[in-house]
C-alpha positions as CSV (number, residue, x, y, z in Angstrom):
1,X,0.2,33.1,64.3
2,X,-0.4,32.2,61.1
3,X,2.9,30.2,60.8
4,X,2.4,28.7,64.2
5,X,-1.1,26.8,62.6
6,X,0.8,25.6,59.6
7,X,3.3,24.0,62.2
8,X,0.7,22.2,64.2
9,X,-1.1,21.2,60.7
10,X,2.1,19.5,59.3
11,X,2.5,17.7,62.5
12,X,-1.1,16.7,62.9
13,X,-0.9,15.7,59.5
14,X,2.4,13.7,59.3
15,X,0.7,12.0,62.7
16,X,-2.2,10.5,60.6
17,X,-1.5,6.6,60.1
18,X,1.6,6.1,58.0
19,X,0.8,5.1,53.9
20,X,3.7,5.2,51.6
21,X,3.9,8.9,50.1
22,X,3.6,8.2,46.2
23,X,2.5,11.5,44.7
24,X,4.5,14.6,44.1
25,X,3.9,17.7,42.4
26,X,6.3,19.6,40.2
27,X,7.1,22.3,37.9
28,X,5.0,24.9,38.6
29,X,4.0,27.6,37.0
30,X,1.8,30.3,36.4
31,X,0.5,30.7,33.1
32,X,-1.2,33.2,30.7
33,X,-1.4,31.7,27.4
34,X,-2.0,28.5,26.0
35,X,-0.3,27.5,23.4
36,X,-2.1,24.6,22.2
37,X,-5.1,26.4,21.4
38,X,-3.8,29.9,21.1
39,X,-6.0,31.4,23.7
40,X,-5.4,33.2,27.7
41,X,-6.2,30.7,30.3
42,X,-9.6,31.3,32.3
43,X,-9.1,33.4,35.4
44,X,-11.6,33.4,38.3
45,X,-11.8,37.1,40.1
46,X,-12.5,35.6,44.2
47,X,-10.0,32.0,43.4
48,X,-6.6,31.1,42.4
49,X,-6.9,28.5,39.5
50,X,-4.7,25.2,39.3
51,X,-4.2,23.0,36.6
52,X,-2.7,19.4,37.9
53,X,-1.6,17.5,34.9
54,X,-2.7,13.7,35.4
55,X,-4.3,10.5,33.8
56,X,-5.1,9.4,37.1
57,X,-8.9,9.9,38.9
58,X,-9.7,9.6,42.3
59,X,-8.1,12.3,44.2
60,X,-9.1,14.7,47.3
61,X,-8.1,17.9,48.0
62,X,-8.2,20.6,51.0
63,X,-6.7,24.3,50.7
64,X,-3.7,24.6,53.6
65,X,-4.6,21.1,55.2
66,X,-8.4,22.3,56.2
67,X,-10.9,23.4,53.1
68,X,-11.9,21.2,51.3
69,X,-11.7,22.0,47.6
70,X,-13.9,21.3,44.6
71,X,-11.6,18.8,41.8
72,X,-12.8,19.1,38.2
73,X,-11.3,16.0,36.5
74,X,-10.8,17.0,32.8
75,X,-8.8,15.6,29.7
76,X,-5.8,14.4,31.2
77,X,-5.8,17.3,34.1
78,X,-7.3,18.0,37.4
79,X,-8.6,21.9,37.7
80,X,-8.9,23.3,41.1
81,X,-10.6,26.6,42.1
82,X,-8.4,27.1,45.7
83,X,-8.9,29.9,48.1
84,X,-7.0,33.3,47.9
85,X,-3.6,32.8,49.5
86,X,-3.3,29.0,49.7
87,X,0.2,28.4,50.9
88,X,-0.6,24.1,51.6
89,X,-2.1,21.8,49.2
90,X,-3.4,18.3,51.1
91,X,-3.6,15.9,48.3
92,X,-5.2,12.4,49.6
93,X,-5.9,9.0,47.3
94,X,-6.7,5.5,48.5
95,X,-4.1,3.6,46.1
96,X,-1.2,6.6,46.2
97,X,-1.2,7.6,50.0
98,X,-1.3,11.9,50.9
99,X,1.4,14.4,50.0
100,X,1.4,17.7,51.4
101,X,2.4,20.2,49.1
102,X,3.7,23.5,49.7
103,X,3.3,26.0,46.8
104,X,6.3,27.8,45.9
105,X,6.3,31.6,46.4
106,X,4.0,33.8,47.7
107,X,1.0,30.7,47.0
108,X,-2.0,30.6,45.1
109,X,-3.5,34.0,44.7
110,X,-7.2,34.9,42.7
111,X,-7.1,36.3,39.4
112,X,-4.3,34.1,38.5
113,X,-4.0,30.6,37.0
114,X,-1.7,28.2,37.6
115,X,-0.5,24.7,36.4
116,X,1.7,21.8,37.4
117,X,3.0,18.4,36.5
118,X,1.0,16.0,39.2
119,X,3.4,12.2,39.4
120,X,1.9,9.3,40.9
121,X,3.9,6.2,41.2
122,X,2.6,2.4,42.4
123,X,4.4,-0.7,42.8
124,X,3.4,-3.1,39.8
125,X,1.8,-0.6,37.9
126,X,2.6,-0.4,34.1
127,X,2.2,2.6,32.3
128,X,0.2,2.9,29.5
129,X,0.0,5.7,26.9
130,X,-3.5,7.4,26.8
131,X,-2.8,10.1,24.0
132,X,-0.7,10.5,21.4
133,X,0.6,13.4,18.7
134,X,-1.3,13.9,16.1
135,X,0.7,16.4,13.2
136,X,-1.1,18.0,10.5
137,X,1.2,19.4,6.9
138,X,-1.2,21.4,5.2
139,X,-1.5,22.8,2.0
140,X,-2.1,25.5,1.7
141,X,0.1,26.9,4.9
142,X,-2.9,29.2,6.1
143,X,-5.8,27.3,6.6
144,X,-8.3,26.6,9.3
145,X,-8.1,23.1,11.1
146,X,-10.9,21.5,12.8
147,X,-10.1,17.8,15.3
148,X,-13.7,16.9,16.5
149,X,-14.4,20.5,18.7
150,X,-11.2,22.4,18.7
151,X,-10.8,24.8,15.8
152,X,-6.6,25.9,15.4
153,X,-5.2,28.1,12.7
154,X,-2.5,26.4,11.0
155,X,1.0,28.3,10.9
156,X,3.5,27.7,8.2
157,X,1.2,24.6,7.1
158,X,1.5,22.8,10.4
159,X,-1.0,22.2,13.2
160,X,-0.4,19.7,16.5
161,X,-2.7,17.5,18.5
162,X,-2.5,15.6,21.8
163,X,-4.9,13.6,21.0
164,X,-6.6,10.4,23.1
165,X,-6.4,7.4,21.5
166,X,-9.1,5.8,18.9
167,X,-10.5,7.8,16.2
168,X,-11.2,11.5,15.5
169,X,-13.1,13.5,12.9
170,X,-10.9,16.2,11.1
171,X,-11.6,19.5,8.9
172,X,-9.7,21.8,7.1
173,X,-10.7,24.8,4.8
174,X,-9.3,27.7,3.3
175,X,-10.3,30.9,0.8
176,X,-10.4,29.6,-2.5
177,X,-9.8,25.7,-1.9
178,X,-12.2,23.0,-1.4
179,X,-12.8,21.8,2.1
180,X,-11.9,18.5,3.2
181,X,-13.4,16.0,6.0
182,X,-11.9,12.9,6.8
183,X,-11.0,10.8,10.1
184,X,-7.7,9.3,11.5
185,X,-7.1,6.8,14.3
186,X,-4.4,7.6,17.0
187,X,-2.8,4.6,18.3
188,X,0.0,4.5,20.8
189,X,2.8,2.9,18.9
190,X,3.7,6.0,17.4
191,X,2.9,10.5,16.5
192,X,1.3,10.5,13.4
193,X,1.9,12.8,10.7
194,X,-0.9,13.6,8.5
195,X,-0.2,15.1,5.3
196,X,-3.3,16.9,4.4
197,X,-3.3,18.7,0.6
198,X,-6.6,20.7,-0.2
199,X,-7.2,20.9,-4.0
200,X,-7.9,24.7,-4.9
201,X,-11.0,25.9,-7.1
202,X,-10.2,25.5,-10.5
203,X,-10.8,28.1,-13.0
204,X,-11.6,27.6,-16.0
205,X,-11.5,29.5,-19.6
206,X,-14.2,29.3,-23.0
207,X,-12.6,30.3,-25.9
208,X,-14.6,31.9,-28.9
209,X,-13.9,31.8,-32.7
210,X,-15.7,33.3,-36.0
211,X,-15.0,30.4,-37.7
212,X,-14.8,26.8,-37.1
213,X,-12.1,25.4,-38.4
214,X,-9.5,26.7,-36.3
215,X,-8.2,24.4,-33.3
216,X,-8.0,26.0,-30.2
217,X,-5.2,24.5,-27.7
218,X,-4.6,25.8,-24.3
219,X,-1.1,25.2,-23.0
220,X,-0.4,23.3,-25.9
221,X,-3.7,20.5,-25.1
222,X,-6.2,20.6,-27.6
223,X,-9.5,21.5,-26.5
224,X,-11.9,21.5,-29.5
225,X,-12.7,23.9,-32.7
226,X,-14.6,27.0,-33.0
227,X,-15.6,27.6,-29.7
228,X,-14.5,25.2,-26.7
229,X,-14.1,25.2,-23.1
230,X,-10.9,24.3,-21.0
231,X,-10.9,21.4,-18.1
232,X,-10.0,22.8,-14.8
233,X,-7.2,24.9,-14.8
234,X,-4.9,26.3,-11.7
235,X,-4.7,30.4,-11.0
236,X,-2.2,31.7,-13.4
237,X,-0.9,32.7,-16.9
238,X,-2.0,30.2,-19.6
239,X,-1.1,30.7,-23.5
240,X,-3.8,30.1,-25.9
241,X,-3.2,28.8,-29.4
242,X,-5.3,29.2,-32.5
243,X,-4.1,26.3,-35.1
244,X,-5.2,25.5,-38.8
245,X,-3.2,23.5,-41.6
246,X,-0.3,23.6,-39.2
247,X,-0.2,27.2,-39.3
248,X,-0.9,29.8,-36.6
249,X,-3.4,32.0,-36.3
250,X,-3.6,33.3,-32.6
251,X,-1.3,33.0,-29.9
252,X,-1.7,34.9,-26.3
253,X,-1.5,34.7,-22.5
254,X,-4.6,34.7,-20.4
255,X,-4.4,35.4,-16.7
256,X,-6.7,33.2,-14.6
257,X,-7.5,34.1,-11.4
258,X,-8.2,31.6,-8.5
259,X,-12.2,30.1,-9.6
260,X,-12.6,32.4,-12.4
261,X,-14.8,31.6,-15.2
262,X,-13.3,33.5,-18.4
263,X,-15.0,33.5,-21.9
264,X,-12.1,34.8,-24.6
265,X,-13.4,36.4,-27.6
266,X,-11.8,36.1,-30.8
267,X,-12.4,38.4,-33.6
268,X,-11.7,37.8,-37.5
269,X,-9.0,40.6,-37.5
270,X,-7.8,38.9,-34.5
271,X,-6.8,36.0,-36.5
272,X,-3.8,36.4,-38.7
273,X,-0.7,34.3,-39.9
274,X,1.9,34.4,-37.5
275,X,5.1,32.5,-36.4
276,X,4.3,30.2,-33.1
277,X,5.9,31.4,-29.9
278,X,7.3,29.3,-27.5
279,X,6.8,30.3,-24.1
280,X,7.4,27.8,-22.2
281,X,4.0,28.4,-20.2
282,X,2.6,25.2,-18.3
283,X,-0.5,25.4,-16.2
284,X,-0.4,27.1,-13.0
285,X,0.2,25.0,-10.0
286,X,0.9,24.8,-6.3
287,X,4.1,26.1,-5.6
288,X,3.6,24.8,-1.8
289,X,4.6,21.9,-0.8
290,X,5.1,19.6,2.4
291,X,9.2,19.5,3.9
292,X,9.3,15.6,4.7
293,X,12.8,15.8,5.8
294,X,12.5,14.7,9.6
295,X,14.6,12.5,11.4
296,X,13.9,8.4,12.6
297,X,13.3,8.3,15.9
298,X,14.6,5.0,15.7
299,X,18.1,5.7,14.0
300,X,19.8,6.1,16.9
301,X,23.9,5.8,16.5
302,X,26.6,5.6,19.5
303,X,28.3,9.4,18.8
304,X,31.3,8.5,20.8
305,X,35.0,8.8,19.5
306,X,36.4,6.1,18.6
307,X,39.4,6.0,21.5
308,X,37.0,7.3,24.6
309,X,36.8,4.7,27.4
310,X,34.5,1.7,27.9
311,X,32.5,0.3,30.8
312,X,31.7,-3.6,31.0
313,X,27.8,-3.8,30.1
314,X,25.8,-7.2,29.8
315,X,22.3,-7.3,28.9
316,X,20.2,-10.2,29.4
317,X,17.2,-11.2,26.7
318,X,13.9,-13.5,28.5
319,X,15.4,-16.1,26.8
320,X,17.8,-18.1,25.2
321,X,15.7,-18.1,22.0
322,X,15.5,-14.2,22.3
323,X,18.2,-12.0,19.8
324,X,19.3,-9.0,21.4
325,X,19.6,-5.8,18.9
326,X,22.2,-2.8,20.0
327,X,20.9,0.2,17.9
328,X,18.9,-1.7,15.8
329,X,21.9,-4.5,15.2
330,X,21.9,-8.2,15.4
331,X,24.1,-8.7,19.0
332,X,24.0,-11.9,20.1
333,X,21.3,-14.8,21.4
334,X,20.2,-14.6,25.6
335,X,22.7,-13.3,26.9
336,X,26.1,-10.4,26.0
337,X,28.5,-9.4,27.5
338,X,30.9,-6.7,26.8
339,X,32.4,-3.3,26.4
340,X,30.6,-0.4,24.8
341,X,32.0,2.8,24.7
342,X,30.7,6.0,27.1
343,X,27.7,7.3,24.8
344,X,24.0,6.6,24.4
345,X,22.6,3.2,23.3
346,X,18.9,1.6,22.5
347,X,18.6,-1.7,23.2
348,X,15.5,-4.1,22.0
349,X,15.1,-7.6,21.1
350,X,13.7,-9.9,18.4
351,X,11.7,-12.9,18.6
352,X,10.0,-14.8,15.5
353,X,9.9,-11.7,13.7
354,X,8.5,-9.5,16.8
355,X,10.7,-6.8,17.5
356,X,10.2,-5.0,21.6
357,X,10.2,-1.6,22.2
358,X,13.7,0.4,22.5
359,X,15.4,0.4,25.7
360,X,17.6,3.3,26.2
361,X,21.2,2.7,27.8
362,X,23.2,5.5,28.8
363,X,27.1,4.3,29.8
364,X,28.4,7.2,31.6
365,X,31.3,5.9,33.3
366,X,33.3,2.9,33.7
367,X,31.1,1.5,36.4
368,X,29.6,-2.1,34.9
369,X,25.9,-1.8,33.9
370,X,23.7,-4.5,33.8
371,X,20.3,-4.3,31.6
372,X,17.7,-7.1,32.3
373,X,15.2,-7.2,29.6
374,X,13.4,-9.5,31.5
375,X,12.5,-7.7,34.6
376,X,9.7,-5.6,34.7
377,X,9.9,-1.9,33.6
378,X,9.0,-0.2,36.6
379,X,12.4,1.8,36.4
380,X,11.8,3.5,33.3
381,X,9.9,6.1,32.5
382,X,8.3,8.3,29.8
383,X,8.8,11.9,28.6
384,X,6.2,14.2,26.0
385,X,8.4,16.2,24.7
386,X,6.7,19.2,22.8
387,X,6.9,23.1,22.0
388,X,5.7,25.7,20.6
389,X,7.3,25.2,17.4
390,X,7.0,22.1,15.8
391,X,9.7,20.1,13.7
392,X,12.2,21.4,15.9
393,X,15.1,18.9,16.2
394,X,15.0,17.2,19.7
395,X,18.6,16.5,20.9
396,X,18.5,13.8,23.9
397,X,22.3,13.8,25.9
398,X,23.7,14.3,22.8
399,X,21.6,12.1,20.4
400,X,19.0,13.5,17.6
401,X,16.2,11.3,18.6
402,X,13.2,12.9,16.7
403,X,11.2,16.0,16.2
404,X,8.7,17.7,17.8
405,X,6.1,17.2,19.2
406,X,7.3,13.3,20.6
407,X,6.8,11.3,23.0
408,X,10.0,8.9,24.1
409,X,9.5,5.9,26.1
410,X,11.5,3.8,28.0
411,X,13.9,5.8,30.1
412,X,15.8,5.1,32.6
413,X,14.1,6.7,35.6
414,X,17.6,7.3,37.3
415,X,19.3,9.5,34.7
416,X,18.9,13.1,34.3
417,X,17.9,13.9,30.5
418,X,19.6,16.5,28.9
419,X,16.9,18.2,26.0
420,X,17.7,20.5,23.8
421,X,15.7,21.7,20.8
422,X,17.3,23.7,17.6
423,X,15.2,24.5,14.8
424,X,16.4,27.0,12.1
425,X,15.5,30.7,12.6
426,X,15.3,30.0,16.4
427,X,16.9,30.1,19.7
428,X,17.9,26.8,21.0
429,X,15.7,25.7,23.8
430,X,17.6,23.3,26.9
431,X,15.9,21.8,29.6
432,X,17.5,19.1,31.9
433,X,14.5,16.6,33.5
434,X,14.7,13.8,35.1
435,X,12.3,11.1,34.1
436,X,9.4,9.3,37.0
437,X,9.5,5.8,37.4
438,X,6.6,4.4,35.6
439,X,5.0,7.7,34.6
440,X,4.9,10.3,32.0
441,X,6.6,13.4,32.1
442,X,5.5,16.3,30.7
443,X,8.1,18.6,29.2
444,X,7.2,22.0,27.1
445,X,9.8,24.5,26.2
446,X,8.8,27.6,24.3
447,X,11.4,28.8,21.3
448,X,12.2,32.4,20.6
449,X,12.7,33.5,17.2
450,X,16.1,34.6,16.1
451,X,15.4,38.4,15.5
């Protein structure tokens, strides 16, 4: 019986006046864990929870074509509390027509959330980043991280943000170190890194003599005669030196511990002619320190062998005043035509200085491809490429093209995307997408560790 309604449903429905179908829902999921903000996702005990991910605003919903259902528009998601046992979702919007959705397996069921990628796609419509990565290297590598109201614990000193565009308020403390507030702006050009070093609490030693004549030197500094106290020294072994008519008199190792205020003591029997010891002590200092080595999204190369095949390619610049750059090299003026070899190309162009954004060309086969930088972009599209490790090496049909988290732009919206991740002391992650015209495509792959 129950089958028989969702047959006269779909045909009531696809008998409703005809609008272009420009929504569709993908990779679903259910989910436990969030691993942006290390917590278990909110589960209702009488409804099934659904998280769409979307910019966009304005949409209806009904549970299996008939109940209508409550949308909470959120930060760059839709969160819907459907009935127990939904096996349709009607999804209506006045600009993006109605899509009928049926939910894979068993449907939505109550004590359980789930979440999905939500694509909307409009003729003439440009997309537009409205967030952007935000990556915090701390130092130290344990610390707590506060971006306006969400609190993470950093991880091997680094923390990442999707974070909307404009400014944002930042804090980070940690035992022993001085906290630090400061802002940063998130624009949509590129993921920001934000090297963040918090200076620990300095310790600091007094040094007592009977006399004073002797000069006291810490670390081989000279800090005064008779008694004297040290500027701010780092946690660790520091020598102290007793010095008079070029002659020693005292020479031992303190241990500092991290903010500790020591007074050293001095006695007359403690001071006696002695030969200098060289130690080779230096202050203590931060042994931590930030791995830069990451990889330019922008240095893209060919990676073909020199005697694969070509295919005839000619790109076209707006105009003939316009220089056409093939991995970031001078090409030619307008117009160029010619054979690359099969591999993986950005293309952009330069004007009075003003470089565009990269174009990526895939030649495949031998088939001639033709790349209009005039026309309008509605054929590419976008993919934020993240995980639950970040650095890890993101490895695009081949090509390194940057690390996580990253977003990619300008992809051509009719060729699958081969990702793989490798970071080391991890299993590789793969994932094969392919990208919506005009949109942004969410894509999160979760690395194991080796053992």
């Amino acid at each position: 019986m129950q089958k028989r309604l969702l047959v006269i449903l779909l045909i009531a429905v696809l008998s409703l006046p005809c609008v272009a179908q420009k929504i569709s829902i993908g990779q679903f999921k259910r989910v436990k864990f969030d691993l942006a903000t290390k917590k278990f996702f909110h589960v209702d005990k009488k409804m099934a929870t659904l998280d769409l991910k979307t910019d966009e605003k304005g949409f209806t919903f009904k549970a299996d074509g008939k109940t209508p259902i409550a949308a909470q528009e959120g930060d760059g998601k839709i969160t819907l509390l459907a009935p127990h046992k939904t096996a349709y979702l009607l999804v209506q919007h006045p600009d993006y027509g109605q899509l009928m959705w049926k939910v894979p397996g068993k449907g939505l069921r109550k004590k359980k959330h789930y979440q999905a990628i939500m694509q909307t796609d409009k003729p003439g419509k440009e997309y537009k980043l409205s967030k952007q990565w935000v990556v915090f290297q701390v130092i130290p590598e344990n610390a707590i991280l506060q971006v306006d109201s969400t609190v993470a614990l950093v991880r091997n000193g680094l923390a990442q943000f999707n974070l909307p565009l404009g400014k944002h308020g930042y804090h980070v403390e940690a035992p022993f170190y001085e906290e630090l507030s400061d802002t940063v702006e998130v624009v949509d050009s590129a993921k920001l890194v934000v090297p963040v070093v918090l200076q620990s609490v300095y310790s600091y030693l007094t040094v007592k003599l009977p006399v004073l004549a002797g000069r006291i030197y810490i670390d081989g500094q000279p800090i005064g005669k008779g008694e004297a106290t040290s500027s701010r020294l780092q946690p660790g072994d520091h020598q102290v030196i007793v010095m008079q008519d070029k002659t020693c008199y005292a020479d031992t190792v303190v241990n500092l511990g991290v903010g500790e205020k020591r007074i050293l003591t001095l006695k007359a029997d403690d001071l006696k002619a002695r030969p200098l010891m060289t130690r080779g002590i230096t202050p203590g200092i931060l042994k931590e320190s930030i791995d830069s080595t990451t990889i330019d999204s922008t240095a893209l190369a060919a990676n073909v062998p020199e005697d694969s095949l070509k295919a005839q390619v000619t790109i076209t610049a707006p105009d003939e005043e316009t220089q056409i750059l093939l991995n970031r090299e001078p090409l030619a003026y307008g117009k160029w035509e010619g054979k690359l070899a099969l591999g993986f190309y950005a293309v952009s162009t330069l004007k009075e200085g003003l470089e565009s954004k990269q174009i990526f060309l895939w030649v495949d086969d031998m088939l001639p491809k033709i790349l209009d930088m005039s026309l309008p972009k509605a054929s590419y599209g976008v993919l934020n490429i993240h995980s639950n490790v970040v650095g890890a090496t993101i490895i695009l049909n081949r090509v390194e093209v940057g690390v996580t988290p990253c977003i990619l732009e300008n992809l051509p919206a009719t060729v699958a995307c081969k990702i793989q991740l490798k970071k080391a002391g991890y299993h590789d992650a793969k994932l094969t997408v392919m990208p919506v015209p005009n949109d942004m495509l969410d894509v999160e792959l979760n690395m194991k560790p080796d053992n």
